[in-house]
MIMI-551637 format. One record per residue (C-alpha): y, z, x; residue number from 1. Coordinates in Angstrom, 3 decimals. Layout:
// MIMI-551637
+----------+----------+----------+-----+
:       yy :       zz :       xx : num :
+----------+----------+----------+-----+
:        Y :        Z :        X : NUM :
...
+----------+----------+----------+-----+
END
This chain:
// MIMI-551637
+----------+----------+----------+-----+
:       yy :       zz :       xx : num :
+----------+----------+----------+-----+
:  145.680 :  105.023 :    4.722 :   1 :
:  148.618 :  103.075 :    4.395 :   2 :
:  150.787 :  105.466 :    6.522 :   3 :
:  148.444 :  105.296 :    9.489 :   4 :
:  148.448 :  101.644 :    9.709 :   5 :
:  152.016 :  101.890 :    9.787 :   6 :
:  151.380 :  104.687 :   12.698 :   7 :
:  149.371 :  101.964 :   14.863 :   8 :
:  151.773 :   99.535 :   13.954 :   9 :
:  154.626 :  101.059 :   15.634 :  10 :
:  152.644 :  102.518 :   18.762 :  11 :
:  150.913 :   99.221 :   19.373 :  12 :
:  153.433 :   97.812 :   21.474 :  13 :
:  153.893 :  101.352 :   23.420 :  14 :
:  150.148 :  101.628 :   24.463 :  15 :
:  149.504 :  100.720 :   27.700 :  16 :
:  146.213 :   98.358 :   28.403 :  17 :
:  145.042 :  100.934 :   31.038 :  18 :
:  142.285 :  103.766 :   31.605 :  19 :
:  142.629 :  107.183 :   29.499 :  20 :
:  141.630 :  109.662 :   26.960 :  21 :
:  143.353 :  109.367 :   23.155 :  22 :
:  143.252 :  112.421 :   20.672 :  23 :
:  143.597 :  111.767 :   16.364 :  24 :
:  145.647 :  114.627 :   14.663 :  25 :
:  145.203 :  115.389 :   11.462 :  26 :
:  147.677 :  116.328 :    9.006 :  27 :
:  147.357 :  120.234 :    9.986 :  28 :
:  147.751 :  119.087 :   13.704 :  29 :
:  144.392 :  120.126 :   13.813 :  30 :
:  142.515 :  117.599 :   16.621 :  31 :
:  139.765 :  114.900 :   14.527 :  32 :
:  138.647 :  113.237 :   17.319 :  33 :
:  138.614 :  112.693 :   21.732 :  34 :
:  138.006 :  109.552 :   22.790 :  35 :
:  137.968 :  107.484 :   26.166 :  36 :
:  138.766 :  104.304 :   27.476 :  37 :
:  138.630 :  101.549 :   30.078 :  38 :
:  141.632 :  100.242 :   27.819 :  39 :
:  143.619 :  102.593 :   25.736 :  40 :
:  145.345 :   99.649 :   23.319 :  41 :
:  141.990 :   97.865 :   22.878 :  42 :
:  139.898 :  100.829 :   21.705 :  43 :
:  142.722 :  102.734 :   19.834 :  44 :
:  143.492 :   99.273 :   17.996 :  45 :
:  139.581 :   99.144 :   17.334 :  46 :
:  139.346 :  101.916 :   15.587 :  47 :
:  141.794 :  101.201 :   12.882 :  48 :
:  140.477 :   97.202 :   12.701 :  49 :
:  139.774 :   96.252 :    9.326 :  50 :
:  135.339 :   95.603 :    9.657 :  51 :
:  132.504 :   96.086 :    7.147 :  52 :
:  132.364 :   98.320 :    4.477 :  53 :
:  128.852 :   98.048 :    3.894 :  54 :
:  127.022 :  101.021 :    3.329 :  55 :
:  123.765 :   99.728 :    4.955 :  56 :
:  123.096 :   97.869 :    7.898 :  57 :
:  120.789 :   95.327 :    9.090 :  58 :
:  119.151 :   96.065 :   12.520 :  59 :
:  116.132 :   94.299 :   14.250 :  60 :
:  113.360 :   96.396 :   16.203 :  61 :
:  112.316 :   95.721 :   19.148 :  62 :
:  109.200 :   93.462 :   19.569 :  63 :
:  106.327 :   94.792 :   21.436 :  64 :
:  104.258 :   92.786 :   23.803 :  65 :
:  102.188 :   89.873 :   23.474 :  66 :
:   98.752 :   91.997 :   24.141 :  67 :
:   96.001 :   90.947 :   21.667 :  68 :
:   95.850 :   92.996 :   19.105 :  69 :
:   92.782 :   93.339 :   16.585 :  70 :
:   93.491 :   92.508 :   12.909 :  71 :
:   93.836 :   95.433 :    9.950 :  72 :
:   94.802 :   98.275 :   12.454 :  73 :
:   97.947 :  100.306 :   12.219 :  74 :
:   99.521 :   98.355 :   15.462 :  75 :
:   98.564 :   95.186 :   14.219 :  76 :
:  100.814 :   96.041 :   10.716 :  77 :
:  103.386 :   97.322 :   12.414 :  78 :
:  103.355 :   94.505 :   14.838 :  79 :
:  104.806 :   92.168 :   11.777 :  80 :
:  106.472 :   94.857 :   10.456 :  81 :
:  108.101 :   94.808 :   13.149 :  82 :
:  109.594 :   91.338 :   13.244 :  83 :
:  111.605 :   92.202 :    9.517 :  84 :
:  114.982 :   93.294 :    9.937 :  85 :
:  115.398 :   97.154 :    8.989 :  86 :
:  118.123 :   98.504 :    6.775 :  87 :
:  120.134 :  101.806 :    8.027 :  88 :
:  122.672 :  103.983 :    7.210 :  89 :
:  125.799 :  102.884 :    8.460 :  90 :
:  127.059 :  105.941 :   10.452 :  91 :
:  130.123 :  103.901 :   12.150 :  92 :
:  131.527 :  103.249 :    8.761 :  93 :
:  131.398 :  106.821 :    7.615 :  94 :
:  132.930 :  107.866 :   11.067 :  95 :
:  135.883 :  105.361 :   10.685 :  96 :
:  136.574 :  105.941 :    7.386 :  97 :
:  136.827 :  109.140 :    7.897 :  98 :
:  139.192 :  108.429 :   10.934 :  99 :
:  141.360 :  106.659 :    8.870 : 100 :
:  142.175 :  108.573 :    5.668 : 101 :
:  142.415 :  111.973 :    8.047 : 102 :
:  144.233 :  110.584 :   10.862 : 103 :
:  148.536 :  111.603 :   10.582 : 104 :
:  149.282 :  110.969 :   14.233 : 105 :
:  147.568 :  109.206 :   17.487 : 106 :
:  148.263 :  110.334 :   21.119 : 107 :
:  146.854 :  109.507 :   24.824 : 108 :
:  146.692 :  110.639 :   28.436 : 109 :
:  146.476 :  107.809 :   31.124 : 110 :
:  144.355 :  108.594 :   33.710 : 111 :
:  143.905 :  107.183 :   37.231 : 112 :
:  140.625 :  105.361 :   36.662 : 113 :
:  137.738 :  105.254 :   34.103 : 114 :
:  135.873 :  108.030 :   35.941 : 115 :
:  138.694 :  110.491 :   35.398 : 116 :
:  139.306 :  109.465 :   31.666 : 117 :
:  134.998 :  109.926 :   31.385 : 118 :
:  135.615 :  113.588 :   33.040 : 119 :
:  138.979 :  114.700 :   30.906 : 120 :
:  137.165 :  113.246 :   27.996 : 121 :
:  134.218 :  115.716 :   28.202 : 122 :
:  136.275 :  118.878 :   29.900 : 123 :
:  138.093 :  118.913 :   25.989 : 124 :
:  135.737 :  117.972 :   24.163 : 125 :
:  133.641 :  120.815 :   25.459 : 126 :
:  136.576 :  122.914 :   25.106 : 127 :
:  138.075 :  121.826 :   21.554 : 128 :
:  135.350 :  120.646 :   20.149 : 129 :
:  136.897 :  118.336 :   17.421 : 130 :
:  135.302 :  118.118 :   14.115 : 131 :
:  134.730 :  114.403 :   14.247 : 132 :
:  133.617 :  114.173 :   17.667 : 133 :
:  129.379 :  115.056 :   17.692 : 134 :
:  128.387 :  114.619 :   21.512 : 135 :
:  128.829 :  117.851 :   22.744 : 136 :
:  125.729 :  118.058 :   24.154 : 137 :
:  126.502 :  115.130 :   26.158 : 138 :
:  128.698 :  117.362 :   29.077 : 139 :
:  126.601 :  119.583 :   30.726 : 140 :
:  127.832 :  122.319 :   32.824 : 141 :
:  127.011 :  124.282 :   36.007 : 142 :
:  127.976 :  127.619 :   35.123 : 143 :
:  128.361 :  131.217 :   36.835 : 144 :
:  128.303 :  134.152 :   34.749 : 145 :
:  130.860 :  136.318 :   36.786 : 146 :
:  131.577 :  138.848 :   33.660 : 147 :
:  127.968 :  140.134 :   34.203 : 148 :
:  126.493 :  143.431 :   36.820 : 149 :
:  124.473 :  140.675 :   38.451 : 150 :
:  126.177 :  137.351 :   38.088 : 151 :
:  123.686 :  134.361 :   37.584 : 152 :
:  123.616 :  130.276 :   37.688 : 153 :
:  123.170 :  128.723 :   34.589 : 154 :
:  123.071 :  124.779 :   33.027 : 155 :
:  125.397 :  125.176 :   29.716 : 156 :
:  126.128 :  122.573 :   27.376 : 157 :
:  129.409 :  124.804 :   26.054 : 158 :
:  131.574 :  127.288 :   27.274 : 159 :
:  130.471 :  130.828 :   26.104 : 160 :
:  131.105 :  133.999 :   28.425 : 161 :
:  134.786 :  134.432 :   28.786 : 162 :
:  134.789 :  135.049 :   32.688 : 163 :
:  131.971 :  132.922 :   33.605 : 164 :
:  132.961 :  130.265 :   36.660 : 165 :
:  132.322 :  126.704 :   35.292 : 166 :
:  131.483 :  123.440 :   37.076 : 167 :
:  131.912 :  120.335 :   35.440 : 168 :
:  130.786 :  118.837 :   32.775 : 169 :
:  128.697 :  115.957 :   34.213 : 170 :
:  127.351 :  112.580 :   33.080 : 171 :
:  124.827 :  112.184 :   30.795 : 172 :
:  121.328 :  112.309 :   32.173 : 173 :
:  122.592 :  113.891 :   35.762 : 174 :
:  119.869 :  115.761 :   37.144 : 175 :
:  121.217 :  119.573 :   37.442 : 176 :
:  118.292 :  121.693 :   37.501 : 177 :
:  117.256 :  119.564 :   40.194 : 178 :
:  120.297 :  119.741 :   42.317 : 179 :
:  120.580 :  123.690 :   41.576 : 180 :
:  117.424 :  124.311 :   43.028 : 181 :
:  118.309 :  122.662 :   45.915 : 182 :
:  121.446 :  124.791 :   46.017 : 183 :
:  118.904 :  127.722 :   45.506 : 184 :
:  116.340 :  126.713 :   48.255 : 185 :
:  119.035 :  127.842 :   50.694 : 186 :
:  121.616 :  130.368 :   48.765 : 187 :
:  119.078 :  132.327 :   46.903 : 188 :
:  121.083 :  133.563 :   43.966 : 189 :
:  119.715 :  134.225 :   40.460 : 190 :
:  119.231 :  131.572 :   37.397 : 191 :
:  117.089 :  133.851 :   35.620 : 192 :
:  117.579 :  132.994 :   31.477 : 193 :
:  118.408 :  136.631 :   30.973 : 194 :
:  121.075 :  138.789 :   31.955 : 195 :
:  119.932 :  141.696 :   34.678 : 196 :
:  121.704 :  144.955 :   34.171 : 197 :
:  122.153 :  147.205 :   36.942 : 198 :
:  121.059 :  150.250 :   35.412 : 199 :
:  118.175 :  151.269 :   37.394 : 200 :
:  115.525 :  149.602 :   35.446 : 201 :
:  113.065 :  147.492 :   37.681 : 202 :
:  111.778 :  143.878 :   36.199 : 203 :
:  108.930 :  142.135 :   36.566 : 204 :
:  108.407 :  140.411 :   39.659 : 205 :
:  109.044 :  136.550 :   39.986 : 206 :
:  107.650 :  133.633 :   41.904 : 207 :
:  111.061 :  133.274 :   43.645 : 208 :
:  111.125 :  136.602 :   45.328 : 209 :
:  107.405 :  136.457 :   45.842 : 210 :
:  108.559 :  133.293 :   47.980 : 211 :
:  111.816 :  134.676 :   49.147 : 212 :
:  114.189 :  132.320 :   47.392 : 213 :
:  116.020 :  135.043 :   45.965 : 214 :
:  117.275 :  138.629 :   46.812 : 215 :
:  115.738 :  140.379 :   43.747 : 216 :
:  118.303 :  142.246 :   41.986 : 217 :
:  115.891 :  142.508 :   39.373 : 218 :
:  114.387 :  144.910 :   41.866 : 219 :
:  117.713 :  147.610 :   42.082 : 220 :
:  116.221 :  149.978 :   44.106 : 221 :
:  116.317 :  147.466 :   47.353 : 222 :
:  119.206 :  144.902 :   45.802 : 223 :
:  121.914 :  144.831 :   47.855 : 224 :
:  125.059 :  143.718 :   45.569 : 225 :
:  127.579 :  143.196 :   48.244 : 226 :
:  125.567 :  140.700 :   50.156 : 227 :
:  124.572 :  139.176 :   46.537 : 228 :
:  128.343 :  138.615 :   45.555 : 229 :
:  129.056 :  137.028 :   49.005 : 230 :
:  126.565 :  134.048 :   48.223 : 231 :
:  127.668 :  134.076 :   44.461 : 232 :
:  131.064 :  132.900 :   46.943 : 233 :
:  129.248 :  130.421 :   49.182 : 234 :
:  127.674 :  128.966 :   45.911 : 235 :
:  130.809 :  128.702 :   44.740 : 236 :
:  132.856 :  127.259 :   47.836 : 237 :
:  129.738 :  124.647 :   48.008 : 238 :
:  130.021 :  123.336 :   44.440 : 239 :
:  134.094 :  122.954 :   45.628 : 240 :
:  132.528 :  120.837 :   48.792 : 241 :
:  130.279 :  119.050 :   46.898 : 242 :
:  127.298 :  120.538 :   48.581 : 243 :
:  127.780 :  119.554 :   52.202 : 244 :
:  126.607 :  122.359 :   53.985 : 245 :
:  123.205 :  122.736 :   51.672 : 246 :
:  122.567 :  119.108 :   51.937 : 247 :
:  122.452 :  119.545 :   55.789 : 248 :
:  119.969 :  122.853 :   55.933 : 249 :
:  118.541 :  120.850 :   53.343 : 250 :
:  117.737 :  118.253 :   55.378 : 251 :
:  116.779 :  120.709 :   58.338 : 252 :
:  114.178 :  121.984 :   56.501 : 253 :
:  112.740 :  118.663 :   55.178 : 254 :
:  112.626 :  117.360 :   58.904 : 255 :
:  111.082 :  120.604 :   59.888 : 256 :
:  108.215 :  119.682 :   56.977 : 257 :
:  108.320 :  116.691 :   58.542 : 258 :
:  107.383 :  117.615 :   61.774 : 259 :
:  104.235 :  119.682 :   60.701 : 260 :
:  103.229 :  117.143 :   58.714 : 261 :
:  103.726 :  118.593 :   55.420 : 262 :
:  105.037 :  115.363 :   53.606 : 263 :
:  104.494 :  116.707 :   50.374 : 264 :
:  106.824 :  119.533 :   51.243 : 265 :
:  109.570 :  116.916 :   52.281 : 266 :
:  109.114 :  115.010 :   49.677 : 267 :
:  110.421 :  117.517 :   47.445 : 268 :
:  113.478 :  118.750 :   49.677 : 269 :
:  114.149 :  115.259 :   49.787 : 270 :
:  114.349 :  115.000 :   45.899 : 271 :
:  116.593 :  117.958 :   45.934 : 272 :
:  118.916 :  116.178 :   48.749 : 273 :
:  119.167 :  112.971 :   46.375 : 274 :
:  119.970 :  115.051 :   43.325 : 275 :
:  122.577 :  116.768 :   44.795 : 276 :
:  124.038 :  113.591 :   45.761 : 277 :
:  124.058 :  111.800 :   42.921 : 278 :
:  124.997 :  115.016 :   40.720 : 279 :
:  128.300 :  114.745 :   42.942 : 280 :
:  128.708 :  111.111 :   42.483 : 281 :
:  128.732 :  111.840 :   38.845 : 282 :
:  130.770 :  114.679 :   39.401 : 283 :
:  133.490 :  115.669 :   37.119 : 284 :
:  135.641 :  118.462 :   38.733 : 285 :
:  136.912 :  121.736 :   37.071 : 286 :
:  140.207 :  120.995 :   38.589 : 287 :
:  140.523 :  117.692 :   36.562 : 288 :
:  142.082 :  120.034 :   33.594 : 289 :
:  144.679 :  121.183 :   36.155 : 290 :
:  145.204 :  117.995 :   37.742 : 291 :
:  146.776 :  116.811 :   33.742 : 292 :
:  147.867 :  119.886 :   32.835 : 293 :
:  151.334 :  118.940 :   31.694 : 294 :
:  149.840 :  115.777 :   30.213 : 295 :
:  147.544 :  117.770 :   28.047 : 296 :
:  150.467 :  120.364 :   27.512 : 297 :
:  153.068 :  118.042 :   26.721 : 298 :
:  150.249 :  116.634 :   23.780 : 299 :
:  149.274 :  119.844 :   22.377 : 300 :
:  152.840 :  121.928 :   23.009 : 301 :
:  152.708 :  125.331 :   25.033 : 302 :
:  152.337 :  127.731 :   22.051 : 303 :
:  148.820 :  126.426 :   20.611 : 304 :
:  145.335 :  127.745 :   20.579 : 305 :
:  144.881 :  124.957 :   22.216 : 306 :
:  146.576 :  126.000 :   25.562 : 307 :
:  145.877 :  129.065 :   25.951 : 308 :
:  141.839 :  127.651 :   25.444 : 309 :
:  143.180 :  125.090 :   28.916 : 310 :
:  144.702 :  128.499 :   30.576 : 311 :
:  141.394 :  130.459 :   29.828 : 312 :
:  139.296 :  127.738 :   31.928 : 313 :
:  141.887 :  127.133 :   34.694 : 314 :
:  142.001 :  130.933 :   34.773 : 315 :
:  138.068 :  131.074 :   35.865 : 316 :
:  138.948 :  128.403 :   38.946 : 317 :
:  140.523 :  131.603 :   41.402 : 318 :
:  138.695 :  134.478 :   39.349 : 319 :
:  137.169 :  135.391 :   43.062 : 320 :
:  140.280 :  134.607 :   44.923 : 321 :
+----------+----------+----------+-----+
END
């Protein structure tokens, strides 16, 4: 413990009070922990403040409203329950303890602005997924699973098929499904939850092709795969654009609904319009990885696992090309 105070004390002075993403080593050069920050010195510096060692922590609940409530019912008791501080497990201790006695050396990546450290942050945790760090959930993906007969669009919360094309990861509670069926609405492609093999065999029938919103490769006798890999390549070039041209037949087609009267109708393109927006507001680029790739090299050296796990994604950016 003593040797990483030491650590902070000589890199205080070098850390710049600016926007980034910081990585702990441990003593294997094994990563601990990916963090962010708004301010690199004040959250490193945090983490290695001397606070409370207490096991247990005191938290208050949150009081419910002033209805009436009649006496010797559950709501009532919990109602004063309520108001008495609870006791909890203090999982910020364990986590910085743990920080501490593993931690052998400290480096960081500045980043433009807080939006790019938020993006990096999530594109390695996803990708290294350091023991310490337990929000990988957090960094959802749009993903394209090129290494299949009949590629499909997916929302992944981790990388898993090595040739797959992936899109993000994006802020916490962004609204994906939404936005990719919006993206679907006009490039009919498949999101299907299982993989469709091109062998012949002939699926059930869906409510998509029943509605033509998708080309039904499930059906192979009629599936054309050379038109299907051509909007697997618009879907792809419009994720790169962030959706411009869909958001304008989008918008088409809810004036169109409009026009007839069917308000119901444009009320849902419209939703899709607004998630596709704000899923691009939130957006977090695949190119962000390439954008610090010597940053992130020059951190982890050339010849780790690491790397070559950077290399594998960047490698999925031009698989079409």
């Amino acid at each position: 413990m003593r040797m990483v105070f030491e650590l902070m004390q000589e890199l205080i002075d070098s850390i710049p009070e600016k926007p980034g993403v910081y990585f702990f080593f441990g003593p294997e050069d094994e990563i601990l922990y990916i963090g962010k920050s708004v301010n690199l010195k004040k959250r490193i510096t945090d983490h290695f403040r001397k606070g409370t060692d207490k096991i247990f922590k005191k938290i208050e609940r949150e009081r419910r409203g002033s209805i009436p409530l009649p006496r010797f019912t559950w709501d009532y008791t919990q109602k004063h329950l309520d108001k008495i501080p609870s006791m909890v497990y203090n999982k910020e201790r364990k986590k910085k303890n743990r920080i501490i006695n593993t931690t052998k050396q400290v480096k960081y990546i500045v980043t433009k602005n807080d939006d790019e450290a938020f993006t990096l942050e999530g594109c390695l945790i996803s990708a290294f997924r350091p023991s310490i760090n337990r929000s990988h959930w957090k960094y959802p993906f749009i993903e394209i699973t090129l290494s299949e007969d009949v590629p499909r669009v997916l929302t992944s919360y981790q990388i898993l098929l090595p040739k797959s094309y992936i899109f993000g990861p994006f802020n916490v509670g962004s609204n994906i499904d939404l936005a990719i069926d919006g993206f679907l609405r006009v490039i009919p492609i498949c999101n299907n939850e299982n993989p469709i093999k091109l062998n012949g065999k002939s699926y059930p029938s869906c409510l998509k092709e029943k509605l033509q919103y998708c080309l039904a490769p499930c059906k192979n006798s009629v599936f054309d795969l050379k038109k299907y890999l051509e909007l697997i390549n618009e879907f792809i070039s419009e994720l790169e654009n962030k959706g411009t041209g869909v958001i304008q037949k989008l918008t088409k087609l809810m004036k169109e609904e409009t026009e007839k009267e069917n308000f119901e109708g444009a009320a849902v393109l419209r939703d899709r319009i607004q998630a596709i927006e704000t899923l691009f507001h939130q957006k977090a680029m695949p190119t962000m990885l390439e954008k610090y790739y010597s940053e992130i090299q020059e951190i982890m050296s050339k010849d780790t696992k690491h790397m070559e796990i950077i290399d594998k994604i960047l490698a999925k950016i031009n698989i079409l090309n």
